[in-house]
PDB file of N, H, CA, C and O in Angstrom:
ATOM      1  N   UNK A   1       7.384 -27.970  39.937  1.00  0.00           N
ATOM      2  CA  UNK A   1       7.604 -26.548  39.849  1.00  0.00           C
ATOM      3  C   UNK A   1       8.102 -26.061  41.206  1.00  0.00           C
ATOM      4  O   UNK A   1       7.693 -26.372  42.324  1.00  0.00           O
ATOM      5  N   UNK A   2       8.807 -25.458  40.949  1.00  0.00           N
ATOM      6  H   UNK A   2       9.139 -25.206  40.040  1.00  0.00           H
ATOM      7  CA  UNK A   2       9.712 -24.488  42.774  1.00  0.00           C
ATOM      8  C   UNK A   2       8.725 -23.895  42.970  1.00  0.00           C
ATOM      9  O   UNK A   2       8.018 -23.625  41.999  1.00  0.00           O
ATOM     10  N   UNK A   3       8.394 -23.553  44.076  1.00  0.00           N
ATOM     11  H   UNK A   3       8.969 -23.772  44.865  1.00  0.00           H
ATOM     12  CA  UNK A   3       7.655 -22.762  44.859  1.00  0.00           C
ATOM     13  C   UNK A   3       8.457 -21.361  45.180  1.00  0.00           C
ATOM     14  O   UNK A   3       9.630 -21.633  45.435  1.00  0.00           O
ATOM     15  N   UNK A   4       8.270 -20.348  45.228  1.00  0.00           N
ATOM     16  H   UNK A   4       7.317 -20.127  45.020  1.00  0.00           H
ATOM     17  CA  UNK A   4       8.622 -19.222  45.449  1.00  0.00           C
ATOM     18  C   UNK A   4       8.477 -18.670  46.845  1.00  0.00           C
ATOM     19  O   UNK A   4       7.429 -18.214  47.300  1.00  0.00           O
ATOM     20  N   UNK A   5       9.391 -18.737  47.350  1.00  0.00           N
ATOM     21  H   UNK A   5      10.243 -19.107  46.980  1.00  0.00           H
ATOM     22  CA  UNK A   5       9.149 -18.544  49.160  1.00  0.00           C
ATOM     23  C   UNK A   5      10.372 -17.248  49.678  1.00  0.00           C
ATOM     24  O   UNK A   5      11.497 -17.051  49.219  1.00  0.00           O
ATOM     25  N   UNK A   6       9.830 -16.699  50.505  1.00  0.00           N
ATOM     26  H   UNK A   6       8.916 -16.859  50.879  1.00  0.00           H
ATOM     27  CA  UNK A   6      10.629 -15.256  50.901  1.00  0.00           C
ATOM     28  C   UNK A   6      12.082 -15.148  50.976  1.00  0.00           C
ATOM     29  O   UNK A   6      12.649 -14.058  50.891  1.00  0.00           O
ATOM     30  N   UNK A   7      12.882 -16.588  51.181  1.00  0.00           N
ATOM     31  H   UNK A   7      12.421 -17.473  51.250  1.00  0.00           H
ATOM     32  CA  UNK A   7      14.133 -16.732  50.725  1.00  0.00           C
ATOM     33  C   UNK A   7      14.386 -16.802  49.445  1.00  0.00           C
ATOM     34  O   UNK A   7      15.557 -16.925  49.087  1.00  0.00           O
ATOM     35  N   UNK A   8      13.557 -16.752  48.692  1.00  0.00           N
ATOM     36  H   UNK A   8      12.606 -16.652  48.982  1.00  0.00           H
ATOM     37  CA  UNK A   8      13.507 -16.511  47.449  1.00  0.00           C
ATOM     38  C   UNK A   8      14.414 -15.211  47.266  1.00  0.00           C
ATOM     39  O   UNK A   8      14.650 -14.480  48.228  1.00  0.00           O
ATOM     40  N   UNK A   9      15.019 -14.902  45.709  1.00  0.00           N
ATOM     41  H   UNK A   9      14.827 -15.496  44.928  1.00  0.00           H
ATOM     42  CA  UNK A   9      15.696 -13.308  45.465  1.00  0.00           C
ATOM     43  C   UNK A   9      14.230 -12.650  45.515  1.00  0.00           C
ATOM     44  O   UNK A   9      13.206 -12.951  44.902  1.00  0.00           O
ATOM     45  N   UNK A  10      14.525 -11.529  46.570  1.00  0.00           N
ATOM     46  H   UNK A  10      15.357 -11.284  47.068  1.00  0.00           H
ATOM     47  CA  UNK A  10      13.617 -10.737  46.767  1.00  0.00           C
ATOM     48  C   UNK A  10      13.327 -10.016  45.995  1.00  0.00           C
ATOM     49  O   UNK A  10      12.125  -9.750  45.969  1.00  0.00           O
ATOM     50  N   UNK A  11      14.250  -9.304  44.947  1.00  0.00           N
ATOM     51  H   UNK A  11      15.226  -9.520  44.968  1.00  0.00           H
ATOM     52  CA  UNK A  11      13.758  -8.695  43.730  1.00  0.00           C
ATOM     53  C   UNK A  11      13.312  -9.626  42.840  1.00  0.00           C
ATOM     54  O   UNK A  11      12.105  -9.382  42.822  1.00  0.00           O
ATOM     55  N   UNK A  12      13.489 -10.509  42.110  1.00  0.00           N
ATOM     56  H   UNK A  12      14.469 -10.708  42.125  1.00  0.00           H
ATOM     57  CA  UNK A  12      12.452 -11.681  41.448  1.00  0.00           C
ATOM     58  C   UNK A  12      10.879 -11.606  41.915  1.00  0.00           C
ATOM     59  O   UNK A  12       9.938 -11.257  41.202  1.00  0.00           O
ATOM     60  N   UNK A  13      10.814 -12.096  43.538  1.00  0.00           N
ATOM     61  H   UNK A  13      11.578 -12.380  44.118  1.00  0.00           H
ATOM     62  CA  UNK A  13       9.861 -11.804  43.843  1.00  0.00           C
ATOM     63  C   UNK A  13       8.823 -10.563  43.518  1.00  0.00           C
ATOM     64  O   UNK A  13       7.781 -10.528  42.863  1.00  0.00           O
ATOM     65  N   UNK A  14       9.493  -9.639  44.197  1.00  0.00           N
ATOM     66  H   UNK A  14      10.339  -9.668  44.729  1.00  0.00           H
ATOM     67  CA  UNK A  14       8.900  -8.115  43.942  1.00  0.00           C
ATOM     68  C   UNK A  14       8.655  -7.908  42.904  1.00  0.00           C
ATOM     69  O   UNK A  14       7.565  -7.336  42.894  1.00  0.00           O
ATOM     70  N   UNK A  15       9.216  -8.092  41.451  1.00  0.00           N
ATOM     71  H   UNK A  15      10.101  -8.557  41.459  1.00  0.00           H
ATOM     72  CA  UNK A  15       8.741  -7.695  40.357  1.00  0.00           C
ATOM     73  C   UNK A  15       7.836  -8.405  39.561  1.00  0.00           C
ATOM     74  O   UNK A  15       7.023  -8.166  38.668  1.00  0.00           O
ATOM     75  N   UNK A  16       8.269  -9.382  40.210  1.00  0.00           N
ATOM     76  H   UNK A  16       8.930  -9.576  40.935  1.00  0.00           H
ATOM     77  CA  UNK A  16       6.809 -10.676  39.914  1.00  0.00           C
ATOM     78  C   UNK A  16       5.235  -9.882  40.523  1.00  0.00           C
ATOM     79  O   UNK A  16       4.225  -9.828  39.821  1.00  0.00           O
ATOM     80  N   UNK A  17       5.304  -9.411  41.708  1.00  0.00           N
ATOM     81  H   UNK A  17       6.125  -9.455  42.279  1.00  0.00           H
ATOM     82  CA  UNK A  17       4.127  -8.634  42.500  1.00  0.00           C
ATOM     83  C   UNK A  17       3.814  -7.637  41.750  1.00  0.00           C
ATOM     84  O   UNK A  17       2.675  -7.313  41.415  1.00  0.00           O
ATOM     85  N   UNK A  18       4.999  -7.028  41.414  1.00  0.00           N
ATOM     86  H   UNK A  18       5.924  -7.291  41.686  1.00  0.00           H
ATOM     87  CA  UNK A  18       4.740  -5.330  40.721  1.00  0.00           C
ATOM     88  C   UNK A  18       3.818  -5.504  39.130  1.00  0.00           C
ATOM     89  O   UNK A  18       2.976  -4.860  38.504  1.00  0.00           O
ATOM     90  N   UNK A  19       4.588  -6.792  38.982  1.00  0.00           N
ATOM     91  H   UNK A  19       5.272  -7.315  39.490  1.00  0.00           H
ATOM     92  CA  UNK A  19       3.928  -6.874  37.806  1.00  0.00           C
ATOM     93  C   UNK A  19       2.398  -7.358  37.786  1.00  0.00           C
ATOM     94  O   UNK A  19       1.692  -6.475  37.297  1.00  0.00           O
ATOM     95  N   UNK A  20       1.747  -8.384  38.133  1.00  0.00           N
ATOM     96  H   UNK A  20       2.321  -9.100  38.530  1.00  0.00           H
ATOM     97  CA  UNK A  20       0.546  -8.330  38.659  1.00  0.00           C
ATOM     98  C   UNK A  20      -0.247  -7.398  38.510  1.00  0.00           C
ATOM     99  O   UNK A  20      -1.253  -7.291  37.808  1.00  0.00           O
ATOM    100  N   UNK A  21       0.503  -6.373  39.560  1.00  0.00           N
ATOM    101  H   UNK A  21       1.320  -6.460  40.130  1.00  0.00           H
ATOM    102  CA  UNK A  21      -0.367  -4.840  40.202  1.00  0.00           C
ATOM    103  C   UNK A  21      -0.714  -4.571  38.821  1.00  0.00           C
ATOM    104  O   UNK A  21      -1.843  -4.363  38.376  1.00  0.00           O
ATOM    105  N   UNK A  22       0.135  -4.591  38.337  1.00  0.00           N
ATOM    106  H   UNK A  22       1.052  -4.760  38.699  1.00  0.00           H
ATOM    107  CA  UNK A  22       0.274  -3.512  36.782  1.00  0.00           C
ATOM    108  C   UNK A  22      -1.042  -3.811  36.092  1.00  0.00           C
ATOM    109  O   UNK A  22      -2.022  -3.155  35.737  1.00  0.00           O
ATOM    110  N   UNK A  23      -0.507  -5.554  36.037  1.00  0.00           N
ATOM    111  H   UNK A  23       0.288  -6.087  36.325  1.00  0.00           H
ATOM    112  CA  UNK A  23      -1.769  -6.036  35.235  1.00  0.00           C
ATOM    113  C   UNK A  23      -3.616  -5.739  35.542  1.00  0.00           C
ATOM    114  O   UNK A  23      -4.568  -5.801  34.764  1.00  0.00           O
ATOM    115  N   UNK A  24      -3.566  -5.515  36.551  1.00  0.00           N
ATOM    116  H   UNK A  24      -2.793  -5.465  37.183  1.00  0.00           H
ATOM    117  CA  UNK A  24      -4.399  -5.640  37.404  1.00  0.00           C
ATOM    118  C   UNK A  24      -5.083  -4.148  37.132  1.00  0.00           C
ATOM    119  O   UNK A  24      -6.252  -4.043  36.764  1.00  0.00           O
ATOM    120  N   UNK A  25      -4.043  -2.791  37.403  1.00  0.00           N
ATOM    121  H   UNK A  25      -3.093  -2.877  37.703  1.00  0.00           H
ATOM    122  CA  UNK A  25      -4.399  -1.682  37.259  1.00  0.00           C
ATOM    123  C   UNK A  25      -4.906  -1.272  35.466  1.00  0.00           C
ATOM    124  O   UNK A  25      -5.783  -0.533  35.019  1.00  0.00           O
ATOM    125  N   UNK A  26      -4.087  -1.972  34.944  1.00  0.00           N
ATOM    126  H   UNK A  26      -3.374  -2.573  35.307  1.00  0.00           H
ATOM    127  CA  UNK A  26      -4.632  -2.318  32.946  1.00  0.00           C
ATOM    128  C   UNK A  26      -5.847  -2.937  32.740  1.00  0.00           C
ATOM    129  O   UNK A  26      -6.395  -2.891  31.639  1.00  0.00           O
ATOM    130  N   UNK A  27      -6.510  -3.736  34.059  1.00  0.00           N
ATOM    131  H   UNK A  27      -6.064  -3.773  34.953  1.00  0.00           H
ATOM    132  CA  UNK A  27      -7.780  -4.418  33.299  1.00  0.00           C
ATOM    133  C   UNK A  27      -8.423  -2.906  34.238  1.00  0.00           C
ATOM    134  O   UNK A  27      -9.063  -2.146  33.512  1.00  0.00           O
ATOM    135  N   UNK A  28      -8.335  -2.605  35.242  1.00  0.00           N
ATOM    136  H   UNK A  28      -7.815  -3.223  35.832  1.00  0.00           H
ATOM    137  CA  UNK A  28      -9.273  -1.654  35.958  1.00  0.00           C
ATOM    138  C   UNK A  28      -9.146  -0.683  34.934  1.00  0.00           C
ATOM    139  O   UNK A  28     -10.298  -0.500  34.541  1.00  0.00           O
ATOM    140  N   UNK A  29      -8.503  -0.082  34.396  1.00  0.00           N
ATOM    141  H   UNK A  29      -7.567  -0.231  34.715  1.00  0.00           H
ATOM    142  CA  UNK A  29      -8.217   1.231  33.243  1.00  0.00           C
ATOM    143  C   UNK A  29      -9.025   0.641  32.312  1.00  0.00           C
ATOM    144  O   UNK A  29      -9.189   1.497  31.444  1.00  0.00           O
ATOM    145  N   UNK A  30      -9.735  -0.545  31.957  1.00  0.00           N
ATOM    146  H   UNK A  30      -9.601  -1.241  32.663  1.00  0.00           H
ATOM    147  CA  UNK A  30     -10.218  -1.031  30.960  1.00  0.00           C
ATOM    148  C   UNK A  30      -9.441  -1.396  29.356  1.00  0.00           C
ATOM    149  O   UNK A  30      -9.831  -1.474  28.191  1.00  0.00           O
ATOM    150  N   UNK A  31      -8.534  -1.506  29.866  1.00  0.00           N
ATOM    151  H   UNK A  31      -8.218  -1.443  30.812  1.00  0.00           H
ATOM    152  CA  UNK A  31      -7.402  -1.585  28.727  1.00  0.00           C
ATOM    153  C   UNK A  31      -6.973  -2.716  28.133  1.00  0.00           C
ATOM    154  O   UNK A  31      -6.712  -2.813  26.934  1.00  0.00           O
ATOM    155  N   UNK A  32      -6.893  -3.567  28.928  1.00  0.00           N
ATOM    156  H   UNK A  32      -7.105  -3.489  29.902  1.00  0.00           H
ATOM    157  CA  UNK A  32      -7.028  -5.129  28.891  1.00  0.00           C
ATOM    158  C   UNK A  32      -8.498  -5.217  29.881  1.00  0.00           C
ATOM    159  O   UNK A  32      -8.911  -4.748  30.942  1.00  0.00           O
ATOM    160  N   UNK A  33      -8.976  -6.148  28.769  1.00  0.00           N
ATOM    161  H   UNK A  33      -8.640  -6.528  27.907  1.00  0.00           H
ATOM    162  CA  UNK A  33     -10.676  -6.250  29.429  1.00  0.00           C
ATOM    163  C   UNK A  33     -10.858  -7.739  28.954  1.00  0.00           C
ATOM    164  O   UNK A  33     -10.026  -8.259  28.211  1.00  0.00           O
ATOM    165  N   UNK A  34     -12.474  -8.714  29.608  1.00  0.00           N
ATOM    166  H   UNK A  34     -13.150  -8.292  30.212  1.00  0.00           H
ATOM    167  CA  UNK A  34     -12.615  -9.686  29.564  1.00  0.00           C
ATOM    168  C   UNK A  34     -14.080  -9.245  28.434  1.00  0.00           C
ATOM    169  O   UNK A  34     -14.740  -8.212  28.544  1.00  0.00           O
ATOM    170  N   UNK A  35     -14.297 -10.292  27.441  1.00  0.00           N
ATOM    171  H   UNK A  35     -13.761 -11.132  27.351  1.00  0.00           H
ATOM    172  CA  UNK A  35     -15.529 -10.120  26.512  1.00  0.00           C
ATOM    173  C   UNK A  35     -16.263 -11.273  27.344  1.00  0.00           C
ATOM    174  O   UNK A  35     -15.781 -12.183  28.017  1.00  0.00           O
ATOM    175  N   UNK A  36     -17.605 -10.924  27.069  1.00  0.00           N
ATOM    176  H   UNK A  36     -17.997 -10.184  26.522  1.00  0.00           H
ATOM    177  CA  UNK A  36     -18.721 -11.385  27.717  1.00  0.00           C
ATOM    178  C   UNK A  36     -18.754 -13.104  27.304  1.00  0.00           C
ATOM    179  O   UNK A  36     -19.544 -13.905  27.803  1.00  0.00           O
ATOM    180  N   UNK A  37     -17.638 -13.457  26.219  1.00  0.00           N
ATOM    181  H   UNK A  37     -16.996 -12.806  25.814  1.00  0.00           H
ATOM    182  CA  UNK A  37     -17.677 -15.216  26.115  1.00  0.00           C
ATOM    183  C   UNK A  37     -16.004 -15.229  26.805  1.00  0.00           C
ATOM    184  O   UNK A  37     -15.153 -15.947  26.280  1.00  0.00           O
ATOM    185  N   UNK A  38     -15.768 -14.618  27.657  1.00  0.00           N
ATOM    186  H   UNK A  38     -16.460 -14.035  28.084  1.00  0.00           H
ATOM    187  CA  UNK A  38     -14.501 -15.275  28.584  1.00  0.00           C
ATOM    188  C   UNK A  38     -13.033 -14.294  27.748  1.00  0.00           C
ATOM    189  O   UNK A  38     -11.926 -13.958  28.169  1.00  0.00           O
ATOM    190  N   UNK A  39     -13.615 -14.141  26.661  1.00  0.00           N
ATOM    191  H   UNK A  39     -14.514 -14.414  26.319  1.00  0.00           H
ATOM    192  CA  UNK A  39     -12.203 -13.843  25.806  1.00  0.00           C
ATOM    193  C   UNK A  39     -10.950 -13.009  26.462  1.00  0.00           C
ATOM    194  O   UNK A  39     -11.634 -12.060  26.845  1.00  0.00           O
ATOM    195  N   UNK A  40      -9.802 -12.709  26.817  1.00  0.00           N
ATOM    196  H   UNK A  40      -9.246 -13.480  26.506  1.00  0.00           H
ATOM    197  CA  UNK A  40      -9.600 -11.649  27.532  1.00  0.00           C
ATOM    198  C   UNK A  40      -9.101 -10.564  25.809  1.00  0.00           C
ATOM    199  O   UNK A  40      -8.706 -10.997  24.727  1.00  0.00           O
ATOM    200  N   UNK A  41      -9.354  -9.142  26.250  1.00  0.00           N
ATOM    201  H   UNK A  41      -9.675  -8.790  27.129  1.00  0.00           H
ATOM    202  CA  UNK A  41      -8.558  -8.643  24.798  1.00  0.00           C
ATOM    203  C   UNK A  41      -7.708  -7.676  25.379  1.00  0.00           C
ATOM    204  O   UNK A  41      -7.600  -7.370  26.567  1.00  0.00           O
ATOM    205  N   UNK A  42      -7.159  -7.265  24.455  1.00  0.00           N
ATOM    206  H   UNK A  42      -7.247  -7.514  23.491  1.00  0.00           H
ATOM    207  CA  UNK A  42      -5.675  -6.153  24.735  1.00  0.00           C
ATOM    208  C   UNK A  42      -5.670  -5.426  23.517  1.00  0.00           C
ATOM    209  O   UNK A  42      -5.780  -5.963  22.415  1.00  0.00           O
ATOM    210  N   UNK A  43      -5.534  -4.128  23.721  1.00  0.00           N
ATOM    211  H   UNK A  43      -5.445  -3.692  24.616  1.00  0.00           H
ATOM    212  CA  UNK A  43      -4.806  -3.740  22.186  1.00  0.00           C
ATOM    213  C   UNK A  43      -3.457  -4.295  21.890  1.00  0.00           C
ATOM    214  O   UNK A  43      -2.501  -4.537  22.626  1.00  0.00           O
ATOM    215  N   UNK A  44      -3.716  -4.482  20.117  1.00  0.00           N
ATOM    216  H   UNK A  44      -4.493  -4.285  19.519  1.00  0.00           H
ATOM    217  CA  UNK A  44      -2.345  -4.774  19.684  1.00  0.00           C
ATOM    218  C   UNK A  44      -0.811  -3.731  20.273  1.00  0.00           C
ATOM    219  O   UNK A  44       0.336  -4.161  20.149  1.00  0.00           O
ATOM    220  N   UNK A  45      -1.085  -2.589  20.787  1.00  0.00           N
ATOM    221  H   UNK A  45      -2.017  -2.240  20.888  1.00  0.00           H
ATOM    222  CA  UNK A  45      -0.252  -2.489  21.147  1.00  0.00           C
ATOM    223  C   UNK A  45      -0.425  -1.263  22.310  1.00  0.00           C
ATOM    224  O   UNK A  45      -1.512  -0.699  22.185  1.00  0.00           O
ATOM    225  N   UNK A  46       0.383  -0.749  23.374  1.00  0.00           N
ATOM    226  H   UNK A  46       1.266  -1.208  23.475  1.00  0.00           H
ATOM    227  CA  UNK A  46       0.019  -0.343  24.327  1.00  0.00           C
ATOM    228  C   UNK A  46       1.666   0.520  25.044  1.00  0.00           C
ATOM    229  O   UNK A  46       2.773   0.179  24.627  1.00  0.00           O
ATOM    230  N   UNK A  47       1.489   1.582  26.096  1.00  0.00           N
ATOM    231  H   UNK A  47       0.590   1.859  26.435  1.00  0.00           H
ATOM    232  CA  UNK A  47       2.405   1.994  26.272  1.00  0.00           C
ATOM    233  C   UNK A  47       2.046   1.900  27.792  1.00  0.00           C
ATOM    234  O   UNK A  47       0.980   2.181  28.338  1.00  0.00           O
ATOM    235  N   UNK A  48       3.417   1.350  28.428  1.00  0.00           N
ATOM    236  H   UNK A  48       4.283   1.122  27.983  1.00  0.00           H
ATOM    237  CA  UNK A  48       2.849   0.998  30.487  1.00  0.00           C
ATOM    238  C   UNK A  48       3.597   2.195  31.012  1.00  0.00           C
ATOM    239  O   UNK A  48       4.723   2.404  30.562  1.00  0.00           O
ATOM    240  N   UNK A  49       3.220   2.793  31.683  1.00  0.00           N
ATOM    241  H   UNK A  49       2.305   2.623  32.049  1.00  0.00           H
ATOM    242  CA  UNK A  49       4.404   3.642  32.852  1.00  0.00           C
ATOM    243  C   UNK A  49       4.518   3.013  34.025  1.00  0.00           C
ATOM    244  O   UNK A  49       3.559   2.705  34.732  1.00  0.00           O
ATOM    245  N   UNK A  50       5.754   2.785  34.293  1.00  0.00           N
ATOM    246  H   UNK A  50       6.534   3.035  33.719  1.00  0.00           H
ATOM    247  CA  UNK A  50       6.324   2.369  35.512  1.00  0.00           C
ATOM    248  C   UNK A  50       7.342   3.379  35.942  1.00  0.00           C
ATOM    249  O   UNK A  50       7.483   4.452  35.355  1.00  0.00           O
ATOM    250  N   UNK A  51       7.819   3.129  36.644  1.00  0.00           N
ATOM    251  H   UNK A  51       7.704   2.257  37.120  1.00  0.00           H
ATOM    252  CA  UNK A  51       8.472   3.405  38.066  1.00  0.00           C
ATOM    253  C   UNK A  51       9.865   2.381  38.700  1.00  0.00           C
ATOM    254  O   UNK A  51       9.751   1.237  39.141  1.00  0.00           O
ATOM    255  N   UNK A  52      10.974   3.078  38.597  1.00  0.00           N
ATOM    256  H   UNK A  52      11.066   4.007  38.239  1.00  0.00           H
ATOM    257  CA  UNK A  52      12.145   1.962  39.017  1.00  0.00           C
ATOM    258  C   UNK A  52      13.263   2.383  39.899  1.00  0.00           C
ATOM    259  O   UNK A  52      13.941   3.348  39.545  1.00  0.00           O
ATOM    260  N   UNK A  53      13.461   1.925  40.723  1.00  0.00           N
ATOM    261  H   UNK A  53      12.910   1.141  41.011  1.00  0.00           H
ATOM    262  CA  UNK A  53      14.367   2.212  41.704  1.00  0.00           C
ATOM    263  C   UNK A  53      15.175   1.243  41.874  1.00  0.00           C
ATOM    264  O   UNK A  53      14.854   0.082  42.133  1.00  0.00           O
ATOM    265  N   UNK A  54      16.338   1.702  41.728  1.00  0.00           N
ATOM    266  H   UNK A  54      16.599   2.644  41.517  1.00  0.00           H
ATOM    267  CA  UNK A  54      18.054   0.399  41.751  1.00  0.00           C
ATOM    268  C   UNK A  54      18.617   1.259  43.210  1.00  0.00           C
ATOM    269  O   UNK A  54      18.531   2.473  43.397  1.00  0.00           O
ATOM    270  N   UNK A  55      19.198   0.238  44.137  1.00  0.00           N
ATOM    271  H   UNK A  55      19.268  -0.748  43.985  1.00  0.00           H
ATOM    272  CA  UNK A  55      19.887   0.267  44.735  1.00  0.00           C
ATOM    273  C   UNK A  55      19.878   1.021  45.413  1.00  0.00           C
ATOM    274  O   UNK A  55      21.005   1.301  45.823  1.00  0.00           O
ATOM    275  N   UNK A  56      18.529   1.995  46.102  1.00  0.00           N
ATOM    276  H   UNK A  56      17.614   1.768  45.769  1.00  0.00           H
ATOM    277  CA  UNK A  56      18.111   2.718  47.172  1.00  0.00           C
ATOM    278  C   UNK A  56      18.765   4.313  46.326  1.00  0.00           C
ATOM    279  O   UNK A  56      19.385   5.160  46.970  1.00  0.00           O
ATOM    280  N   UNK A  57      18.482   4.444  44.903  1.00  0.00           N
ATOM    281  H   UNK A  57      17.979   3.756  44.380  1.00  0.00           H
ATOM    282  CA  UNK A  57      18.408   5.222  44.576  1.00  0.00           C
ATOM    283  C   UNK A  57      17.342   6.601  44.316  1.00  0.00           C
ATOM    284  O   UNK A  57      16.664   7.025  45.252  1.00  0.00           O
ATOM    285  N   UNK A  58      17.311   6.957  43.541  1.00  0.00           N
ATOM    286  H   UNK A  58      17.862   6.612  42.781  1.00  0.00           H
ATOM    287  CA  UNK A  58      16.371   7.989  42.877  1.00  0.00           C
ATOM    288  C   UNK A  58      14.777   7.110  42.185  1.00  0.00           C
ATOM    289  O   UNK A  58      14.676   5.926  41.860  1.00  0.00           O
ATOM    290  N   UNK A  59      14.075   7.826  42.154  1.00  0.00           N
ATOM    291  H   UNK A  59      14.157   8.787  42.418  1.00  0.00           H
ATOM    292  CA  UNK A  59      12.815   6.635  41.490  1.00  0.00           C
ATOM    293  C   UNK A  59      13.242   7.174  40.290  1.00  0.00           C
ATOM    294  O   UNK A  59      13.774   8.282  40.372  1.00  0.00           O
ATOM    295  N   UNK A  60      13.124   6.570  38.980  1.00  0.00           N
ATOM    296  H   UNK A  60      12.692   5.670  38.913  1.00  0.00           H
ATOM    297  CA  UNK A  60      12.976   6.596  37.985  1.00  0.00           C
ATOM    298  C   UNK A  60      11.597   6.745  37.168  1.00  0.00           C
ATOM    299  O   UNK A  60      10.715   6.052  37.675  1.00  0.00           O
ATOM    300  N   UNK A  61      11.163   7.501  35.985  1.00  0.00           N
ATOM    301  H   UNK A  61      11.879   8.064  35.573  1.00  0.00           H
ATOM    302  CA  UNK A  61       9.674   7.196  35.424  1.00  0.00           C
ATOM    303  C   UNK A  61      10.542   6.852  34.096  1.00  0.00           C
ATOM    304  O   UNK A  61      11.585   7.231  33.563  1.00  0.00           O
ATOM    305  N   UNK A  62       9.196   5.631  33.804  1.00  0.00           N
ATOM    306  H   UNK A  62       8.348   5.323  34.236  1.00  0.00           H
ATOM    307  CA  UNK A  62       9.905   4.968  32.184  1.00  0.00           C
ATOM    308  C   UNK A  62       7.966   4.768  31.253  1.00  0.00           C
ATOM    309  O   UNK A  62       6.814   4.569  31.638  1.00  0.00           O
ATOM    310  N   UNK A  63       8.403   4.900  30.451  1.00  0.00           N
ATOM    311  H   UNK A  63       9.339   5.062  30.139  1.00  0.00           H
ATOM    312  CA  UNK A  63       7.518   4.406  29.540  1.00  0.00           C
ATOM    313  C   UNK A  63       7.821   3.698  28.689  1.00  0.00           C
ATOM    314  O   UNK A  63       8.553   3.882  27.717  1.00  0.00           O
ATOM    315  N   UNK A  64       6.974   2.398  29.191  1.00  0.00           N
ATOM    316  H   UNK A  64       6.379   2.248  29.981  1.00  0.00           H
ATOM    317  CA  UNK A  64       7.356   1.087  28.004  1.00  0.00           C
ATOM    318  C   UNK A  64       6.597   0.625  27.376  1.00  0.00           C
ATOM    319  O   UNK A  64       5.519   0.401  27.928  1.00  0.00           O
ATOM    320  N   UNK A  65       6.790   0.136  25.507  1.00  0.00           N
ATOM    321  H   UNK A  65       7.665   0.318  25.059  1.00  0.00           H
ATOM    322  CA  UNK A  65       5.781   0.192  24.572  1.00  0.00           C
ATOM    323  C   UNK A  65       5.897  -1.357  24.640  1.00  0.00           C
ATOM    324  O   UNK A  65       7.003  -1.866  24.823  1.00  0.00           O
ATOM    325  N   UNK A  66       4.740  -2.143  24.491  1.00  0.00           N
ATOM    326  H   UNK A  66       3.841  -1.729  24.342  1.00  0.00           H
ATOM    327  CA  UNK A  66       4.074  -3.631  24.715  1.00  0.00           C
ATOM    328  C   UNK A  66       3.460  -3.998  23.885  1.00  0.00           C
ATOM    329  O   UNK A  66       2.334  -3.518  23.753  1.00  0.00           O
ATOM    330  N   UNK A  67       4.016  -5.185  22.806  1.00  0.00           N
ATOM    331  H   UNK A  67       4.931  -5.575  22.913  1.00  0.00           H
ATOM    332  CA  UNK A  67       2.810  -5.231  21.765  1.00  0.00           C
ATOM    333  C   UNK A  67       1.730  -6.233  22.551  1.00  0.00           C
ATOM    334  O   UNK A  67       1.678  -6.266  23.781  1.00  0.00           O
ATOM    335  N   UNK A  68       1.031  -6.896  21.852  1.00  0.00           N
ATOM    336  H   UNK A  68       1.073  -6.870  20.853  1.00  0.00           H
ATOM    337  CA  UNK A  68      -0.199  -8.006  22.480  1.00  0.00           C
ATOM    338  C   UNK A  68       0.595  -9.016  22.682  1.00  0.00           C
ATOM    339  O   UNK A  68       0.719  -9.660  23.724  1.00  0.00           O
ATOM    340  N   UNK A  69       1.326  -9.208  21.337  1.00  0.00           N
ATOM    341  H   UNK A  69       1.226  -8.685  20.491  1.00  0.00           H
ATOM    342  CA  UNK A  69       2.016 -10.879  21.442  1.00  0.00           C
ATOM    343  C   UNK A  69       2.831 -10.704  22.266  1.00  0.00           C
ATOM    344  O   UNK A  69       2.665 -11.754  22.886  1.00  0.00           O
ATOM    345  N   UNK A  70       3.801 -10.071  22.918  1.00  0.00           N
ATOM    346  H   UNK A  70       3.936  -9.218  22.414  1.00  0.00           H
ATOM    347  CA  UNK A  70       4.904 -10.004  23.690  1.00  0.00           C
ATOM    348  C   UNK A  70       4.140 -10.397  25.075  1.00  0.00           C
ATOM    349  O   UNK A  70       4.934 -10.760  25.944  1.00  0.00           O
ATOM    350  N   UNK A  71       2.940 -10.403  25.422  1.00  0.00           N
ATOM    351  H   UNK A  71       2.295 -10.108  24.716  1.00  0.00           H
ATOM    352  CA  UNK A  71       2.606 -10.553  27.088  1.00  0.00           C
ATOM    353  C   UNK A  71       1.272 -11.650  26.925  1.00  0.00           C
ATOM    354  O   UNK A  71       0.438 -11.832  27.813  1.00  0.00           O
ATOM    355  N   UNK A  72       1.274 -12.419  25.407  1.00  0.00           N
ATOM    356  H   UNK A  72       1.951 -12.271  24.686  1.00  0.00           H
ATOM    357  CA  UNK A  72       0.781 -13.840  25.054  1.00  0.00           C
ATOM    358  C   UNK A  72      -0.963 -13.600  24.576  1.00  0.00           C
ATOM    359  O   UNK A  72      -1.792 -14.492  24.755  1.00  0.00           O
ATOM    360  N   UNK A  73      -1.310 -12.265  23.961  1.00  0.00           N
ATOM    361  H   UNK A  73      -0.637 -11.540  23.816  1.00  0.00           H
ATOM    362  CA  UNK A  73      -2.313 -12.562  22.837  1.00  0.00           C
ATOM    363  C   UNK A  73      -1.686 -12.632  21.708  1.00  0.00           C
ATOM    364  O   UNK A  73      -0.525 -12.342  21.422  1.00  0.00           O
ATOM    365  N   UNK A  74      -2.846 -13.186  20.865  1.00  0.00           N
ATOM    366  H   UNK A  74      -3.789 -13.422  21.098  1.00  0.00           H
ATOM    367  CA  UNK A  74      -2.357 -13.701  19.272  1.00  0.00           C
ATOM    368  C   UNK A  74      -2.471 -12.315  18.399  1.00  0.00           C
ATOM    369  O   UNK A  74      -2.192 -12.316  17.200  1.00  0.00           O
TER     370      UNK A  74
END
């Protein structure tokens, strides 16, 4: 597997991070949560707000709809 190192495309990188955060801020919201036998759950389906900026532009706000299976529950 490649290793991902700062010569890496820096946007690859970054959205790889951003995304994380995201995830991260979805289990703290309790939205995606862990059940007490390890399980992780998600609702079947979910709406994220993000935030996007191209090319040292304007920020953008988006709202994007996510089912479970699309980010790998059954």
């Amino acid at each position: 597997m490649a290793e991902l190192t700062p010569s890496s495309d820096p946007v690859f990188v970054r959205g790889i991070k951003r995304g994380m955060a995201k995830a991260t801020d979805l289990m703290a919201e309790g939205r995606i949560y862990v059940q007490e036998d390890g399980t992780v759950r998600a609702p079947a389906k979910m709406e994220v707000k993000v935030r996007t900026k191209i090319g040292g532009g304007n920020w953008d706000r988006h709202a994007i709809k996510v089912s479970a299976t699309e980010i790998g529950f059954e």
